[in-house]
C-alpha positions in Angstrom: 123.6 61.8 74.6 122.6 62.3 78.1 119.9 64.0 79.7 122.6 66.2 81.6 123.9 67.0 78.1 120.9 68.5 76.9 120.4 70.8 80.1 122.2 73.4 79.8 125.0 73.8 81.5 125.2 77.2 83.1 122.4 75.9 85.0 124.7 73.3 87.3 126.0 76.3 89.6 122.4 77.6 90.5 120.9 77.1 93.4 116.9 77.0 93.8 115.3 78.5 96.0 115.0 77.5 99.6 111.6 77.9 101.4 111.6 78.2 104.9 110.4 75.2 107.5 106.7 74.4 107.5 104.7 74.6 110.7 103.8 71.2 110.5 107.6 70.1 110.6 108.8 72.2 113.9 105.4 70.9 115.0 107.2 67.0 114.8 110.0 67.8 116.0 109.3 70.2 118.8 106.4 68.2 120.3 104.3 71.7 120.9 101.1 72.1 119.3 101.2 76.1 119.0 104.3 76.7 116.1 104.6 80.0 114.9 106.0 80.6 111.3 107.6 84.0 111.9 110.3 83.3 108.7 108.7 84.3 105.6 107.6 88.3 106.3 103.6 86.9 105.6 100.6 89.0 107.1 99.7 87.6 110.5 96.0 88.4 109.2 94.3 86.7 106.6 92.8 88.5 103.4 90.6 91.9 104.0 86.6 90.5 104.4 85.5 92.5 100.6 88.8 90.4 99.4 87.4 87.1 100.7 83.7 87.5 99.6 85.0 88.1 96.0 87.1 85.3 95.4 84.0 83.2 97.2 81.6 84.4 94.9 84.1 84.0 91.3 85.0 80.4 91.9 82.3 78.9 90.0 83.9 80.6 87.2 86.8 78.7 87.4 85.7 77.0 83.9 87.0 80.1 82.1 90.9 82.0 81.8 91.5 85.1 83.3 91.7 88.1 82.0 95.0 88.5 80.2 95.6 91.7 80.6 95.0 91.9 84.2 92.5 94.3 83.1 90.1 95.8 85.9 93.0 95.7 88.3 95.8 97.7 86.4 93.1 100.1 85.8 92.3 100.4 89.8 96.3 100.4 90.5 96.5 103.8 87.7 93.6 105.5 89.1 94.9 105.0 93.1 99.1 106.1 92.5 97.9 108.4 89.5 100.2 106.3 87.2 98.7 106.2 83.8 97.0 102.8 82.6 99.9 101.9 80.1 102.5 102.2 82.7 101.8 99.7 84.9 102.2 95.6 84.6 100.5 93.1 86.9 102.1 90.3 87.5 102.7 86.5 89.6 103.9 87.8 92.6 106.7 90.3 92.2 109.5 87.7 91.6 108.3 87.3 88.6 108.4 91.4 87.9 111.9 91.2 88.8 112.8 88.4 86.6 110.7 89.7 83.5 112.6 93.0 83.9 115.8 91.3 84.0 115.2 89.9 80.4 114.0 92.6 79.3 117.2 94.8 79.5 120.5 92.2 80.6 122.6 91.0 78.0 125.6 88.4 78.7 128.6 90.2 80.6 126.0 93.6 81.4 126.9 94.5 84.9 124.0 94.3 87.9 124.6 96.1 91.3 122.6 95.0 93.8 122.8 95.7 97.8 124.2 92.9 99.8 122.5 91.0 102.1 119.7 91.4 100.4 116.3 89.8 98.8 117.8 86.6 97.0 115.6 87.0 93.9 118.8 89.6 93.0 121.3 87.6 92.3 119.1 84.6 90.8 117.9 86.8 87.9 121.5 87.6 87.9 122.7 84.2 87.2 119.5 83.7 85.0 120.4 85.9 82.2 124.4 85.3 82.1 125.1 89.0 83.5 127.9 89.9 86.0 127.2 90.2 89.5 127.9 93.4 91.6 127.2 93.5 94.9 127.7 96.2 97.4 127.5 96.3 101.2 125.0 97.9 103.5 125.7 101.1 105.4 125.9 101.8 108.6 122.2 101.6 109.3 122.2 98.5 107.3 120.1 100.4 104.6 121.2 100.3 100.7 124.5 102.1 100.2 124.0 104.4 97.7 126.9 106.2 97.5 128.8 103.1 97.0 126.5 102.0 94.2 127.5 104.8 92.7 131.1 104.5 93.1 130.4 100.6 91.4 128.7 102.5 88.4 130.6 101.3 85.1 129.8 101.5 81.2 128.2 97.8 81.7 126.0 98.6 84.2 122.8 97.6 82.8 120.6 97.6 85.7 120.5 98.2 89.8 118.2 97.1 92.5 117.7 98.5 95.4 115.0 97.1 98.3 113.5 100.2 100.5 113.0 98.8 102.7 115.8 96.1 102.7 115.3 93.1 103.2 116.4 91.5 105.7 117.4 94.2 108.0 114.3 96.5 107.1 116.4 99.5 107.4 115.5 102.2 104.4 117.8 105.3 102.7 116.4 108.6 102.5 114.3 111.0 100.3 117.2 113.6 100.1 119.8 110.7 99.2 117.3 109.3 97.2 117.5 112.6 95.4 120.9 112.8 95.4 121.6 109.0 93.8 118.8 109.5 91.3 120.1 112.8 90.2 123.8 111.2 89.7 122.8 107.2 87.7 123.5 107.6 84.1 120.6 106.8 81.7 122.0 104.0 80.5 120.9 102.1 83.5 117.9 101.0 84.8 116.8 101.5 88.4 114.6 99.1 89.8 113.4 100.0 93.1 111.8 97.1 95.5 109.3 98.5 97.9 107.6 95.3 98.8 107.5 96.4 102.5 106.6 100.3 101.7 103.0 99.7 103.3 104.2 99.2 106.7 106.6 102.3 106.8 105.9 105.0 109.5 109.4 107.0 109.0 108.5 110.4 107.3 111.9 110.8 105.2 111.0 107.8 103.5 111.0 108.2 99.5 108.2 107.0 97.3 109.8 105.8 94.5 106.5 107.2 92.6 107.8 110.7 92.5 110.9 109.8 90.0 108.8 108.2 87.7 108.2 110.4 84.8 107.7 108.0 81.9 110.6 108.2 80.9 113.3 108.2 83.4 114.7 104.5 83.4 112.8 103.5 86.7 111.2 100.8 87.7 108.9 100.9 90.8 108.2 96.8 91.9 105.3 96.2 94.8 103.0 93.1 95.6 100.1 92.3 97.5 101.7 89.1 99.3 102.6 91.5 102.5 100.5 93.9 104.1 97.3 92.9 102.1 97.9 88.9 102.9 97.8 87.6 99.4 100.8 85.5 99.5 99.5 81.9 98.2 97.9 83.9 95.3 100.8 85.5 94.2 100.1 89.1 93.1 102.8 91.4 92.4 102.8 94.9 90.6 105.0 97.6 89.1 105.1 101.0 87.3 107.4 101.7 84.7 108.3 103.5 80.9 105.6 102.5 78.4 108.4 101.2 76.4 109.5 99.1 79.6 105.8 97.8 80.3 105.0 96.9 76.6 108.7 94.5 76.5 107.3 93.0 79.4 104.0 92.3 78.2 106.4 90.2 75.0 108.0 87.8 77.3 105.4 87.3 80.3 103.3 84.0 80.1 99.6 84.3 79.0 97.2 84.5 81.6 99.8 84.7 84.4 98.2 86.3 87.4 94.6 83.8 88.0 91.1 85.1 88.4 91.3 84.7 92.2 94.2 86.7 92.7 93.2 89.8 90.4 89.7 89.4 92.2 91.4 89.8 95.2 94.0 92.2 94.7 91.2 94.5 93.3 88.8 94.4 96.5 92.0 94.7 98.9 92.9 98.1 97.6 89.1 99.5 98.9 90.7 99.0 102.2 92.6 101.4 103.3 91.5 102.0 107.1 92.5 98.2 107.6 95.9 98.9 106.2 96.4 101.4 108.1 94.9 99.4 111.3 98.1 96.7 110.2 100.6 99.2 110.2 99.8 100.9 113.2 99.7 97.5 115.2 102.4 96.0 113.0 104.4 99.2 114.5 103.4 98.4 118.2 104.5 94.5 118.1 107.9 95.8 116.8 108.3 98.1 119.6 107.6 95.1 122.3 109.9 93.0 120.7 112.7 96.1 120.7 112.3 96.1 124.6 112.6 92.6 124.9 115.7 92.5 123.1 116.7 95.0 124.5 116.2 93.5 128.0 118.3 90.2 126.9 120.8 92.2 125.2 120.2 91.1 121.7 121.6 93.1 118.9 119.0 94.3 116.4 118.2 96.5 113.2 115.1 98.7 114.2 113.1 98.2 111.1 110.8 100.0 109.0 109.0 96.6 107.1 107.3 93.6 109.5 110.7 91.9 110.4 113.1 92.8 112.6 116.7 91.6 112.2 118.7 90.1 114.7 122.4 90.0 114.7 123.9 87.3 116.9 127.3 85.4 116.7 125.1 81.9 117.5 122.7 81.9 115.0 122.0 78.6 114.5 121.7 77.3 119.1 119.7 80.6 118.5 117.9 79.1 115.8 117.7 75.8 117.1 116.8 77.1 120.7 114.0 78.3 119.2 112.8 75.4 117.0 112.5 74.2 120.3 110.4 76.5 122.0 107.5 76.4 118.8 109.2 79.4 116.8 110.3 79.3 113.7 112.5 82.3 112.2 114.3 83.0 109.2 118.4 82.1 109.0 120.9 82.9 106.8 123.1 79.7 107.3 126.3 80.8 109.0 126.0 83.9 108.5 125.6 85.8 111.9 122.0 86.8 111.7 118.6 85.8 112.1 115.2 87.3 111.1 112.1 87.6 113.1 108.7 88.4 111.3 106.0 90.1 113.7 102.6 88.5 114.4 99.5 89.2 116.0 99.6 90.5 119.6 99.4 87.4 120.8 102.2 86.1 118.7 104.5 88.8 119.9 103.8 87.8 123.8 104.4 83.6 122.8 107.8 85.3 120.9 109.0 87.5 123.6 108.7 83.9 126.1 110.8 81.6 123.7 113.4 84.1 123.5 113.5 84.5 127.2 113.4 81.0 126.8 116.2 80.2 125.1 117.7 83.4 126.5 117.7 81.5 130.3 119.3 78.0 128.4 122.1 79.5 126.3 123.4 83.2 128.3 124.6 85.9 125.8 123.1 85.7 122.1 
């Protein structure tokens, strides 16, 4: 018997996931010594300074595990949102949130509706767990449709996600169709809503998905720390959920899964708040440059809620390529007729602004 024997097979047709390029690659090939990585939605700004003298002053107790239960922080997370303690789960990054959900609840042949395009963790837990995909386009705004979720609602539906903002277009739905879809989804199925990107929002209709969790309404509200607080290479994502929910969870996640650093970290970064708000405010203002400049070159876009804004062009990839060459590096979607451009610092979003006008001068129309 061969190793591809014992494998199992379901395996073959999944993909893994693809990282974006690395500075230090467009630095190669582009010759320029300034590259900025605007592909993968991370912080411009490092770690809040109480964040970054904590994790200095634990790493001589690197000898020892972490605490298991995630401990401190869970408690600091319950007493910010008002969630109580035994409704909310800390975990590596909020991939792994998503995935530990998914095996909580999916059985082979249960039904997933997700929005599509859409964060690609979706239909990889999909695939994960043998359950059938459903995926549903993006309304007008390119914000989940809901009402067409609904209309995909069957006896197998097991579980939805929805990403509020969505990413990539960083368009979001509504408080009142919130309402509306919340009010209408069966309790047979799970609702697991994505707000990775819900720090940087500035649009007052926007729902906190918060308010529809009751404990015991199947809901599921996923967040992380990789965005808005910078914690991205620790890897420290969050949810609240159904006691019943949480406690499955805590069954099938790994021991010790979120390190010492990262729940140090996480815990100091939510004493912050007048930097976060500082980020979105200035995270608001680089979007509205870039809106002008694309405006000026006559670029389609999405005008986004989250710290991306995405770009519909029929050339994505001499868009892409253009510019590679000019130092930037944003995110593609293959063929498909889009690209995505994280926001920076201010001084990012003046070296962004010339490489488009850059490759703006080479190519003509996007």
């Amino acid at each position: 018997m061969s190793l591809e024997d014992i494998i199992r097979p379901d395996l073959e047709p999944l993909v893994p996931y693809a990282p974006g390029l690395r500075a230090s690659q467009v630095r190669e090939r582009s010759g320029r010594d300034v590259i900025l990585k605007l592909s993968s939605n991370e912080h411009p700004c490092g770690p809040v300074p109480a964040a970054i003298t904590a994790m200095e002053a634990v790493l001589h107790r690197m000898n020892r595990y972490p605490d298991g239960a995630a401990s401190a922080l869970r408690w600091k997370l319950s007493e910010k949102h008002g969630v109580p303690l035994e409704q909310v789960v800390v975990t590596n990054g909020s991939n792994e949130l998503l995935r530990l959900v998914a095996q909580a609840v999916l059985r082979p042949g249960d039904e997933v509706i997700y929005p599509w395009p859409s964060f690609i963790v979706y239909p990889m837990v999909v695939n994960i767990f043998g359950a059938t995909h459903v995926k549903v386009g993006l309304d007008g705004g390119d914000a989940c449709h809901l009402d067409d979720m609904l209309a995909a609602l069957t006896e197998r539906t097991r579980l939805i996600f929805l990403c509020n903002p969505n990413n990539p277009t960083g368009a979001i739905y509504d408080r009142k169709a919130f309402a509306r879809f919340m009010d209408a989804v069966p309790a047979h199925v799970l609702v697991v809503v994505d707000e990775a990107y819900f720090e940087f929002v500035t649009d007052e209709r926007y729902p906190d998905g918060l308010a529809w969790l009751d404990g015991e309404r199947p809901v599921v509200v996923a967040r992380t720390f990789s965005k808005i607080y910078s914690l991205a290479g620790l890897r420290v994502g969050y949810g609240f959920m159904p006691e019943a929910l949480a406690k499955a969870i805590d069954k099938l996640r790994e021991p010790f899964n979120v390190n010492t650093v990262a729940q140090i970290a996480a815990y100091y970064s939510l004493d912050d708040e007048a930097e976060v708000r500082r980020r979105r405010a200035e995270n608001q203002e680089q979007k509205v440059y870039l809106y002008s400049c694309f405006d000026r070159l006559g670029v389609s876009y999405v005008r986004s809620e989250a710290n991306f804004v995405y770009l519909k062009t029929e050339r994505p990839v001499e868009v892409f390529q253009g510019l590679l060459e000019e130092g930037v590096i944003v995110r593609d979607f293959g063929n498909a007729p889009a690209l995505r451009v994280g926001i920076g610092t201010p001084e990012d979003t003046a070296l962004t602004i010339a490489a488009f006008e850059a490759v703006a001068a080479r190519l003509g129309a996007f």
